[in-house]
C-alpha positions, 0 to 999 in steps of 0.5 A: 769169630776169635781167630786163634790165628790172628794173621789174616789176609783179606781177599776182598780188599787190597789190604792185609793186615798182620799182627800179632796179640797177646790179650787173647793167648794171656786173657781168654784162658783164665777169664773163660775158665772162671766164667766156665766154673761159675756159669755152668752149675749155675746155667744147670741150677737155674734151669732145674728151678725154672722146669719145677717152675714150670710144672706149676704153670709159671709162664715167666719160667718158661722164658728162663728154661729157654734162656737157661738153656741158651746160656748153658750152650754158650757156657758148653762151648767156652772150652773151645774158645779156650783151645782156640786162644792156646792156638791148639787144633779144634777142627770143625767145632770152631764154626760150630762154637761161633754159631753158639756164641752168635745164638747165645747174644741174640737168642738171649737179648729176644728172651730177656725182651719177652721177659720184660713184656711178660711183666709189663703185661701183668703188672700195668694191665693185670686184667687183660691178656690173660692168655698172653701169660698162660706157660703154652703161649710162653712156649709158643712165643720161646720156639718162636725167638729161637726160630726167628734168630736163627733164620736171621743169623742164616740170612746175615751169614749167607750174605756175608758168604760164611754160610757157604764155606760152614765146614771150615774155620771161616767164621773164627778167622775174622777178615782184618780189616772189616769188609764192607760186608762185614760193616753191613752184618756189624750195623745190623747186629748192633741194631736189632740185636742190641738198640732194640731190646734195650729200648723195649726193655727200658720201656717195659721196665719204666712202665712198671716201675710207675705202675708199681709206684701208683699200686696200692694193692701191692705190698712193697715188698713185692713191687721192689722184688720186681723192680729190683730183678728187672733192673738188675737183668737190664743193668747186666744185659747194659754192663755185659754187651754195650762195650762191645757193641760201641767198640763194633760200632767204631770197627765198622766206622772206622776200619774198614781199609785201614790196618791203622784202626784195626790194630788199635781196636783188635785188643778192646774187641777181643775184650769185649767180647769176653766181657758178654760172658757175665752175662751168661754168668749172671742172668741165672744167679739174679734171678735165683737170688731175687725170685721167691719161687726160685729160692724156694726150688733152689732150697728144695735141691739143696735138701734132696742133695743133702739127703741123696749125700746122708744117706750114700754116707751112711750106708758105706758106712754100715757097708764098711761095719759088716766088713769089718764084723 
């Protein structure tokens, strides 16, 4: 997807563009790093509360451990995106980088939805679908995202040709300008994997914010935890991936055949796209911060952290008491 190389010619077009940028030698390097400090311990903590959460049959868990999971692999492979804007050599990984980046957005976009379901299930009909909010069918419905995405990646990139040259660099060197192919995968990702979640989240989280606001039976304290963890997911989901689905909107309007817009647009595309890191980065510490279940686990390691860390310290030092007796 982020070509280390940024001199491409397009073979399927009569235009080639070459240019040269700076924002992702100067940029990536550093905002990655950060993302990448940041995101792992808290993709890892994250997913060790959602498995103890698990454990005592918490279904909206089990879509966290598989968005966990998810943002952990994207989070795995920032390193790699790294050595690609320092130019340095990657061999394969650089396919297998973009799978994982293509993955991440949409796996996590379908797991955010199934959240904001989940939800609205139990909120405004408490009494029915009990099975729909049972951990086997949370765990029925994650395979089910996971296999669905990755069937649709496959179709989108065998109709683009990428699927038939995977061992190579073909899915990190971009074709500049954007081919018509390349216009057909940008409008149908932009589609499915963007205006449809947001349009069943904003529908799920509207319905439970009047369903709370009508609940008697719910303290307030409650219904604003809810309200608050569901809006933040959205807000970061908005924050982190509008700017770069608008900016791959004007690339498939506007480039195509025309290295004028593909130069003006190259910077805002390669920052944009590192923008889609906060989500990652955030979606696991919101949750933390607002669930009471998750702060309770969250507490729960910190404790046995603590203790593992007191007890090595004084036993080096009864060790270091025995050598100097």
């Amino acid at each position: 997807m982020l070509s280390a190389l940024l001199n491409q010619t397009n073979s399927s077009t009569s235009t080639s563009c070459m240019m040269e940028t700076s924002v992702e030698k100067s940029m990536y390097p550093a905002v990655y790093s950060l993302f990448f400090i940041v995101g792992f311990p808290a993709n890892c903590l994250t997913l060790y509360v959602a498995w103890m959460l698990m454990r005592n049959g918490n279904n909206t868990a089990v879509y966290l451990f598989s968005l966990s999971i998810s943002d952990l692999l994207y989070t795995i492979s920032l390193p790699v995106w790294i050595e690609l804007a320092l130019q340095r050599p990657v061999r394969d990984l650089c396919t297998l980088v973009a799978v994982i980046m293509y993955n991440s957005f949409y796996v996590g976009s379908g797991l955010l939805c199934c959240i904001s379901v989940d939800r609205y299930l139990a909120v405004v009909y408490p009494l029915h679908f009990h099975w729909v909010r049972e951990v086997r069918t949370a765990a029925v419905v994650c395979i089910g995202v996971w296999s669905l995405e990755i069937a649709i990646h496959i179709i989108l990139l065998n109709h683009t040709g990428a699927l038939q040259a995977f061992s190579s660099r073909a899915l990190c060197d971009e074709r500049i300008p954007m081919t018509q192919e390349d216009v057909n995968l940008a409008l149908t990702r932009v589609t499915l994997g963007f205006l449809v979640p947001i349009f069943i989240m904003t529908f799920c989280i509207q319905q439970i914010m009047r369903s709370l606001r009508k609940s008697t039976s719910i303290l307030t304290g409650e219904r604003r935890k809810v309200g608050l963890l569901l809006s933040f997911l959205l807000i970061t989901y908005i924050v982190a991936f509008m700017p770069y689905q608008i900016v791959m909107l004007l690339r498939a309007i506007l480039e195509p055949g025309s290295c004028v817009w593909a130069m003006r647009l190259r910077d805002p595309y390669l920052v944009t796209v590192a923008s889609t890191t906060i989500n990652s980065t955030l979606d696991p510490i919101i949750y933390c911060l607002i669930s009471d279940g998750a702060q309770k686990e969250f507490k729960k390691a910190l404790e046995n952290c603590s203790r593992v860390f007191v007890s090595r310290k004084g036993s080096e030092r009864s060790n270091g008491i025995q050598f100097v007796s």
